[in-house]
N, C-alpha and C positions, 0 to 999 in steps of 0.2 A: 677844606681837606680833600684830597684828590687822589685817586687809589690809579696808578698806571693800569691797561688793561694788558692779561698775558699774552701770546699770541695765539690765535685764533681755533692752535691745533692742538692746544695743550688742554688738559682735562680741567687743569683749573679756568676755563673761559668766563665761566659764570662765576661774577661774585658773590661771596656768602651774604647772607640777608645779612651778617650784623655791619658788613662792608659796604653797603647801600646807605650814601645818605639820606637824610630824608629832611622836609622842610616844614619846621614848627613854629616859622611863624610868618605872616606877610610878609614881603619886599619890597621895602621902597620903590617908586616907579623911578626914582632918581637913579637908581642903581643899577639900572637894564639899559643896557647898552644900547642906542639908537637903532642900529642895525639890527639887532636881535628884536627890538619893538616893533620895526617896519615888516620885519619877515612876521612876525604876528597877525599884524595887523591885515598882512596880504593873506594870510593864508584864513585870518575870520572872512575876507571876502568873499576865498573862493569854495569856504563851505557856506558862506548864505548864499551866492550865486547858484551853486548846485543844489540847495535844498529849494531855494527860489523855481529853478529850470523845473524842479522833482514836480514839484506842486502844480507847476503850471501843464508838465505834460497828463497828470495825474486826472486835471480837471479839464482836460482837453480829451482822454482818453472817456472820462466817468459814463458818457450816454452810451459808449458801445457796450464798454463791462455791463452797464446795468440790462443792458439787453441781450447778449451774452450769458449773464445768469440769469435771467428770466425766462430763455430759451432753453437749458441746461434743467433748469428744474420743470419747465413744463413736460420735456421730454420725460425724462425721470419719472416723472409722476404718471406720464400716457404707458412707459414700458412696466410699471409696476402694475398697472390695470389691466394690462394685458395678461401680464402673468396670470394674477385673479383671475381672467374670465377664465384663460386658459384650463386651470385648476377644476372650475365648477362646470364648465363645458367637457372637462375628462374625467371625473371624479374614479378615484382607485376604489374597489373593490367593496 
């Protein structure tokens, strides 16, 4: 069943949920068209490819980040104690 869609600039664009079909049960792999299987199957490539690349820049990047926040926080930690002495070397009143 196949609902034509309006044109683009009409209020009804979006179909009503009960006009959405939806799919209750598997489908045959017989039934998927070559074409549409191939374009599947290209497109799991090119997100294990890119999740692949992710990972690899990820663990190429790891030794900077980790020194980077190890830098970040020691700083952090040197400007907090600053503050401190600050405090006890001016004490108010």
């Amino acid at each position: 069943m196949t609902h034509p869609l309006p044109p683009s600039n009409s209020q009804d664009a979006i179909p009503a949920e009960a006009e959405i079909p939806t799919l209750n049960a598997a489908l045959d792999a017989s039934l998927i068209p070559e074409a549409v299987r191939v374009a599947l199957d290209v497109r799991e490539a090119e997100r294990a490819a890119l999740f692949s690349m992710s990972n690899e820049l990820l663990d190429g990047l790891r030794p900077e980040l980790d020194r980077l926040t190890t830098e970040l926080v020691r700083r952090s930690i040197q400007g907090l104690w600053e503050k401190r002495s600050e405090k006890y070397q001016n004490p108010k009143g």
